[in-house]
C-alpha positions in Angstrom: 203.2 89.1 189.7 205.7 86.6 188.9 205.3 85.3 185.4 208.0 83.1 184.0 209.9 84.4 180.7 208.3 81.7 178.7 205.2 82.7 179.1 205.2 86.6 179.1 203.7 88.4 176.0 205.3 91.7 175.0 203.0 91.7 171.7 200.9 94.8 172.4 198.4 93.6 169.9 198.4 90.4 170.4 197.3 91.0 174.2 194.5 93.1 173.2 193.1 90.9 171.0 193.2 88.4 173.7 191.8 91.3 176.0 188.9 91.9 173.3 188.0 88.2 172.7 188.2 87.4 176.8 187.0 90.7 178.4 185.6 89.2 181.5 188.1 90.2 183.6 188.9 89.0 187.9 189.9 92.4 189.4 191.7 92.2 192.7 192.4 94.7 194.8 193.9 95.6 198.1 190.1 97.3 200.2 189.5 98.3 203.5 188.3 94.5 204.4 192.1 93.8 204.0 191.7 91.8 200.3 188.8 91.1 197.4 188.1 90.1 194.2 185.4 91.0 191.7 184.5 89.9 188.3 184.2 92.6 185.8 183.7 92.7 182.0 185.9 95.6 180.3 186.8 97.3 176.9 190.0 98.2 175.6 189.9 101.1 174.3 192.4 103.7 172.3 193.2 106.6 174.0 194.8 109.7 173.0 197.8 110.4 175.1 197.4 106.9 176.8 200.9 104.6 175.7 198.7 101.4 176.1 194.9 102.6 175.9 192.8 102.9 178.8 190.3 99.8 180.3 186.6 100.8 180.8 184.2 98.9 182.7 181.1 99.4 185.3 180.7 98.1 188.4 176.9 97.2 189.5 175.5 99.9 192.5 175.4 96.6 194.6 178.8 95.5 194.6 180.6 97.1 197.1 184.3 96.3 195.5 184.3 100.0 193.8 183.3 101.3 197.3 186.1 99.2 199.6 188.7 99.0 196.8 192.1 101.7 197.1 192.2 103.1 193.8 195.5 104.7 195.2 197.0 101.4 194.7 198.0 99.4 192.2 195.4 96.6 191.2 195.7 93.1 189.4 193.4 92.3 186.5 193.3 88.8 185.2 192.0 87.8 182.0 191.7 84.4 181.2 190.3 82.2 178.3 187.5 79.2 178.3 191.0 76.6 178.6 191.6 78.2 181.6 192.6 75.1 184.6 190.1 72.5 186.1 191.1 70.9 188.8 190.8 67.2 188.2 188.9 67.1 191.9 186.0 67.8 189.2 186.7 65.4 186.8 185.0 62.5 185.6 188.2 60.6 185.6 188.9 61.4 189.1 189.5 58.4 191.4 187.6 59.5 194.0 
């Protein structure tokens, strides 16, 4: 994923503290219904042997992401905090 220089964080600590304090997480992942998404809370945790520590979380029996997902493949996690974008379409300002 593209992400300019001015806003990439190399502070290992700094983005597991965001990880820890936002751990709601959007997974997306290549699955054999071509592309998905899913919503997951996970942990950061320490890991012996692991150079960044290893994320834990548990998909529910009913969502079929963990059953049509490619682990073999690499995946995108998002994390994002509550002043993540709106788009002003849903303001109260809007001049529609």
């Amino acid at each position: 994923m593209y992400t300019p220089s001015k806003f990439k964080h190399q502070d290992l600590q700094e983005l597991r503290q965001f990880v820890v304090q936002n751990p709601f997480a959007i997974l997306v992942a290549a699955t054999s219904n071509g592309g998905d998404a899913s919503y997951l809370p996970l942990i950061w945790a320490e890991e012996d042997g692991a150079e960044f520590g290893c994320l834990y979380g548990h998909f529910a029996k009913g969502n079929r992401f963990w059953k049509n997902a490619h682990p073999e493949q690499s995946w995108l996690i998002i994390f994002q905090n509550a002043g993540h974008y709106i788009s002003a379409n849903f303001s109260r300002f809007s001049s529609k």
